[in-house]
N, C-alpha and C positions, 0 to 999 in steps of 0.2 A: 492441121490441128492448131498451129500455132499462127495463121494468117487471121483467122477472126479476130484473136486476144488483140492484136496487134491492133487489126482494123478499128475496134473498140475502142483502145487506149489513145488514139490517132485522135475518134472522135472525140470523146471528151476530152482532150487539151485542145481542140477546136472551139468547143462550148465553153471551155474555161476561159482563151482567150477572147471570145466572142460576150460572155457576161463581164469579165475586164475592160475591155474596150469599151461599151456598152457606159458601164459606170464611171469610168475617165474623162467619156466625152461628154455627159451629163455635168460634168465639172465645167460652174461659169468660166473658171479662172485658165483653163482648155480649149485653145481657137484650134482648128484646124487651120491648115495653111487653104490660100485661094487656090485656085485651078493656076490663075496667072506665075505664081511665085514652083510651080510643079511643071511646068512644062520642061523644062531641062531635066526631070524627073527629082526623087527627094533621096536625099542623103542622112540619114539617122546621126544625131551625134555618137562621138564615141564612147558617151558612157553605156550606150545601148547596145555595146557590141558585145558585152560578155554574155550573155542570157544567148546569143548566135551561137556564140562556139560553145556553151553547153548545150543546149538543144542537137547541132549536131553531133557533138559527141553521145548525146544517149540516143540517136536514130544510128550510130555506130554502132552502138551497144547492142542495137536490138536486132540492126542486120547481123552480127556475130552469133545473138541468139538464135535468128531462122537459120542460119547457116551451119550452127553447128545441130541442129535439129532434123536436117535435112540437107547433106551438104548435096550440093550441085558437081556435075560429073561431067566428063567431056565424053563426046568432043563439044566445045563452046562453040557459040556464034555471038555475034554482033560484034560492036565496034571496038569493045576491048575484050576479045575472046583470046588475043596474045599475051593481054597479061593474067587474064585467069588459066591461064596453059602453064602460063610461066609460074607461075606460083604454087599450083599445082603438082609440076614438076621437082619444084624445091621443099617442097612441105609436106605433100601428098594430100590426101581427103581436108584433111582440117585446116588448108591452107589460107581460105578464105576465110574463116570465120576467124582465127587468130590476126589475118589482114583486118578483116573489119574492128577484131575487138580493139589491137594497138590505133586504129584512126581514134577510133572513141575515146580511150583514154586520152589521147593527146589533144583532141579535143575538149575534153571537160579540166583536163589541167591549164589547157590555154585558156579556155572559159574563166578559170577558176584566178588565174594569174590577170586576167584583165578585171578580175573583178574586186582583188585586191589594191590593184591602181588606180580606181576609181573612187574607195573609198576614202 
């Protein structure tokens, strides 16, 4: 029920950042770097880093929503199926979605903290 919305919301801040970009690099005063100066790959300054850690903080938020929508039950598999067990274990049903929601927050407060240093 709730993977469409998502899928949806995914896409348009795809389109939004794709019409932003779009109208950025239309800006004369906007070179892109050469291929040359990219080969060690590209390093963003850091006033671009808070817009990172809010963003992940709301893909926190909204794994905490699927999760608490439909929580996930063991037994787990894959490669961190020990600490979904273990959390699990300490929490019960709603252990994961309360995992995801505190990354969130602490991610949009770090977002939010980097974006006051910036300013």
């Amino acid at each position: 029920m709730i993977a469409p919305l998502i899928l949806i919301l995914l896409l348009l801040c795809f389109l939004a950042f794709f019409l932003w970009d779009r109208k950025r690099l239309s800006n004369p005063a906007v070179r892109p770097l050469p291929r040359e100066q990219m080969e060690k790959g590209f390093t963003p300054a850091a006033v671009l880093g808070w817009p990172v850690w809010i963003g992940l903080g709301l893909i926190g938020v909204t794994l905490a929503i699927a999760e608490w929508q439909s929580p996930s039950q063991p037994p787990y598999s894959g490669r961190w199926a020990w600490f979904n067990e273990a959390i699990y274990q300490a929490f019960g049903p709603s252990g994961n979605a309360g995992f995801f929601l505190v990354l969130g927050f602490v991610g949009i407060g770090y977002g939010l903290i980097r974006w006051r240093r910036s300013r």
